[in-house]
N, C-alpha and C positions, 0 to 999 in steps of 0.2 A: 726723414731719415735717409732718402734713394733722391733724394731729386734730381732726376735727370741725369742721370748716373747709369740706366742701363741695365740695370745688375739682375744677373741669374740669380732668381730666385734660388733655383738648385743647386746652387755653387755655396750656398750661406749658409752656417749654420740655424736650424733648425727652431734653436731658440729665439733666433735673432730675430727671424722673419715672425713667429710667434707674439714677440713683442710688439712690432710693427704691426700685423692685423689686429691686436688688442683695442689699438687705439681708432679704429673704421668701424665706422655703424653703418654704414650704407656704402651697399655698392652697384656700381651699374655696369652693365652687362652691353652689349654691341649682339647681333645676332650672326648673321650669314659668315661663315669663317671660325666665329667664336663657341657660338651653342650647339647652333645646324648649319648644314649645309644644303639648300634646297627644302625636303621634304623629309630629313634624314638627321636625328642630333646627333654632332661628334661624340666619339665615343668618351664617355666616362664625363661628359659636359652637364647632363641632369643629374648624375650623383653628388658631379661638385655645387653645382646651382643650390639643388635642394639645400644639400646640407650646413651653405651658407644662410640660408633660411633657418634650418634648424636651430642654429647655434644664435638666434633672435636678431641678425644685421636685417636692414631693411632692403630687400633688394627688388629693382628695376631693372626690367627689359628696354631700352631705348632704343631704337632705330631709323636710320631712316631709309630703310627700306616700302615701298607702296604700293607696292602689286597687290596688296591685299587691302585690306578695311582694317581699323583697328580690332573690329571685334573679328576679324576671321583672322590677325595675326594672335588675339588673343585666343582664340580656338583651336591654332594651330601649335602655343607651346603648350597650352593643356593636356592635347592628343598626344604629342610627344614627350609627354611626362614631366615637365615642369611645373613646380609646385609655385602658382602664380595666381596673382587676382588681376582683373579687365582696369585697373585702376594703377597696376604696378605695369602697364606694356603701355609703352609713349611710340607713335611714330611721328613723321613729319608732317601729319595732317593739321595736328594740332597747334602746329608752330606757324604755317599757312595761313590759318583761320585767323589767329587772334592778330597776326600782323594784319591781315584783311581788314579786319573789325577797327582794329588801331587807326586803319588809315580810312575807314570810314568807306567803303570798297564800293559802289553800289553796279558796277559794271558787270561784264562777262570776264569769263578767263577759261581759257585757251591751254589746257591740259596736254599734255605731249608724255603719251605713254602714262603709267600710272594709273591703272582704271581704281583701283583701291583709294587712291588718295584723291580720284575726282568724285568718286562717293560719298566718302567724307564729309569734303567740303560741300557738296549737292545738299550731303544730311543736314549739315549746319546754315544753309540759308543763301549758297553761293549758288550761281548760273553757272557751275563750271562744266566746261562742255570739251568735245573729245574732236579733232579735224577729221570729217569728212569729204573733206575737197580732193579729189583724186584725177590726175588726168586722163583717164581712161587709155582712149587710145588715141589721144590727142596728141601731139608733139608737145614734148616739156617744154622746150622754151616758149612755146608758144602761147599753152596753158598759163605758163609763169606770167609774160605778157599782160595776159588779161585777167589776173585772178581780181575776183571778187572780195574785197575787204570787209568786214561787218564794224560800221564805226562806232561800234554799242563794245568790242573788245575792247579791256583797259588792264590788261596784262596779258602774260606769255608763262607756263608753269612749267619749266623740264622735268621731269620724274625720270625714274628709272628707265631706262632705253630698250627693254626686253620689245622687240617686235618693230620697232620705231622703224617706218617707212621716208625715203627721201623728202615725197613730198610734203610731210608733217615737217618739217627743217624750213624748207622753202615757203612754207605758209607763214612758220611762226616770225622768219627774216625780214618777211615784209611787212607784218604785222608791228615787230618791233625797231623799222624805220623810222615810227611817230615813237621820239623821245615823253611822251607822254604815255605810252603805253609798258606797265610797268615790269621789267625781265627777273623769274624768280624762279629758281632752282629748289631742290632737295637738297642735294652732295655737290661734291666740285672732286668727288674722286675718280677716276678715269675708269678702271671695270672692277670686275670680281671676278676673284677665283673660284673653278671648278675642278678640283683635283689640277688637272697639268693645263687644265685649258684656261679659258678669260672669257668675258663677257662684257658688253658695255657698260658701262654705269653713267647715270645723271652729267657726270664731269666732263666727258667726252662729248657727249650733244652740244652741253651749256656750251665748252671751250667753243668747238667748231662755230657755232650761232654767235659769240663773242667777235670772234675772230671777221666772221661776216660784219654784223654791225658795231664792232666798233662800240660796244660798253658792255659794263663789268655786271654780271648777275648778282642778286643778294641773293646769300645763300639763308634759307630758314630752316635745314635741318642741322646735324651736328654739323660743324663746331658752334653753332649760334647755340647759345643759352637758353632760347628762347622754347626750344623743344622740351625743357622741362617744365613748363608753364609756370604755374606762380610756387613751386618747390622751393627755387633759390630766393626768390623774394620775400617768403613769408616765414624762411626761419626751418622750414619742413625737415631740410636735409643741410649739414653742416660742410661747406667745402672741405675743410682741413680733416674733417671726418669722415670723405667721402672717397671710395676709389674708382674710377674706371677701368675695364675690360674690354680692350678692344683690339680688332688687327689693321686697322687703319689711322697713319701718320697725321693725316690731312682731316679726319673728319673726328677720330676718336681721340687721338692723345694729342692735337691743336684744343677741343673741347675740353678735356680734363686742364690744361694748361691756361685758357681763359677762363673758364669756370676756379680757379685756385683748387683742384683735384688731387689729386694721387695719382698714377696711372701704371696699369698693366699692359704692356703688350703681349700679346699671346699671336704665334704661329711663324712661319718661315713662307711657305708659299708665295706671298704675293710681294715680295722683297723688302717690304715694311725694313725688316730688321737691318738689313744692309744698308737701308738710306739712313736708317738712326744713327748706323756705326760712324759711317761717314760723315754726317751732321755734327757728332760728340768729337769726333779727331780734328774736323776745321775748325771748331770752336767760334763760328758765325754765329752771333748773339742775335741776331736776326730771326737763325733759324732753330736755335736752342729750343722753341716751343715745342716741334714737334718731338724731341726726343723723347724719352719715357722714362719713368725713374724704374718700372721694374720689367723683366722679362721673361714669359717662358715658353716650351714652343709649344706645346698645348693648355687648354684651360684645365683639364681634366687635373693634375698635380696639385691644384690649387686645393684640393682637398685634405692632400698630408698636412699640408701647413694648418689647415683648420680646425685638423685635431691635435695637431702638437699645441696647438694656442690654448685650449681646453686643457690638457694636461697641464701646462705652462701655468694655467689657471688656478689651478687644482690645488698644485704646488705652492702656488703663491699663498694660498687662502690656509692651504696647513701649517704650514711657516709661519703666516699671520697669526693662528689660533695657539703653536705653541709658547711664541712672544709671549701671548698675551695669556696666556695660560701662567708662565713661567713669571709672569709681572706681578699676577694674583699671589701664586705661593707665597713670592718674596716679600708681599705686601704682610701676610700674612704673617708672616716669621716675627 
């Protein structure tokens, strides 16, 4: 109905958008920017959450955020009052793993940042391990010189960038010199926002290490598919049934757009919005994916709509009854 079109939810009538969520059984959710913020849910983002639950859509947490483990991001929307089960919150470990598995992995891998999601992978049967190599008080270039390589690493994993020291950069660079040693990220989005401030994210390391050697990372959290595991494969969850929520162009509404989605974008902060605008006026069919079919600047609003749709419902189903009430009389006569 909105493909790609942009459109304020809050500008449309009532009914309209009503109709449109009629037809979504499943939605999925983005966290950091959309639900919470840190340690902290946006306001009014568990009331709407929940109560998309309530009204029986089936709803996912997705992310690919890693600072945590899945089951401590799963503890974490619980605490914060999301009404969720350990089996509805997907990070990017999961997407890691089974590419590992896929490709038959049996080496080491070389984590950079991410302690959440090298546990994980630890739990599930990988040697993924954290760089300990630091020059102390040696001269860096000198150190760099002579680093030590482990020829038992057979990949390089950027994760989120919270803490990321230089020299985890310079290890992983040289590391991924041997084209045989394989470069894999979470995100390809440059930071997050913190109220007025930024932070790094995944997509800033990956570029800069890109940029050094000279190839392209595969990314295995959103926009790859593959962070839903066998959802989209086995029928679980309908794309054209399905909507995304997200405030990221590059990992959330590229995902909904490969995935055949729906998509929300929800916030203004991080300029998401203004790159869409831009995107939908050049009208580059190239970049058409990232735009969004709908938009609001919080997620919290997303809950009028979810009761007008129930009344909407309501209505329909009275209307329905006195048709067919009004069919019997007539039969009758």
């Amino acid at each position: 109905m909105f493909k790609r079109s942009l459109s304020h939810l809050d500008k449309l009538p009532k009914s309209k958008v009503a109709e449109w969520l009629g037809g979504i059984d499943t939605v999925i959710c983005s966290t950091d920017g959309v639900l919470w913020q840190e340690n902290n849910s946006i306001k009014g983002s568990v009331e709407a959450f929940n109560t998309i639950k309530a009204k029986g859509k089936r709803s996912l947490i997705v992310t690919n955020a890693c600072c945590l483990t899945n089951s401590e991001l799963f503890q974490k929307a619980k605490c914060l009052g999301f009404n969720v089960k350990e089996q509805e919150v997907l990070n990017s470990a999961g997407a890691v793993s089974s590419y590992l598995t896929d490709r038959k992995f049996k080496k080491k891998l070389l984590v950079l940042c991410g302690d959440g999601i090298r546990k994980d992978l630890q739990k599930d049967g990988f040697c993924a391990m954290a760089n300990d190599q630091r020059p102390d008080d040696r001269n860096r270039l000198e150190w760099v010189k002579n680093l030590v390589l482990d020829p038992d690493v057979g990949a390089v994993l950027v994760a989120r960038a919270d803490g990321m020291e230089t020299n985890q950069m310079l290890v992983a660079c040289n590391y991924l010199q041997n084209p045989k040693v394989l470069f894999l990220t979470t995100s390809m989005d440059g930071f997050q926002t913190l109220g007025n401030t930024r932070v790094p994210d995944a997509g800033t390391v990956a570029a800069a290490i890109e940029m050094i050697v000279q190839r392209k990372p595969t990314v295995l959290g959103k926009p790859n598919p593959r962070i839903l595991g066998k959802l989209l494969e086995s029928g679980e969850i309908k794309p054209e049934k399905t909507l995304m929520i997200g405030n990221s162009l590059k990992s959330d509404i590229a995902f909904a757009s490969i995935c055949g989605f729906q998509s929300l974008l929800v916030g203004c902060d991080n300029g998401a919005y203004d790159e869409a605008e831009k995107i939908k006026k050049e009208r580059d069919e190239k970049m058409m994916k990232f735009v969004p079919d709908t938009f609001l600047a919080s997620f919290a609003p997303f809950m009028e709509f979810l009761c007008t749709e129930v009344k909407a419902g309501n209505e329909k189903d009275k209307k329905d009854q006195e048709t067919k009430s009004g069919s019997v009389k007539q039969q009758m006569k």
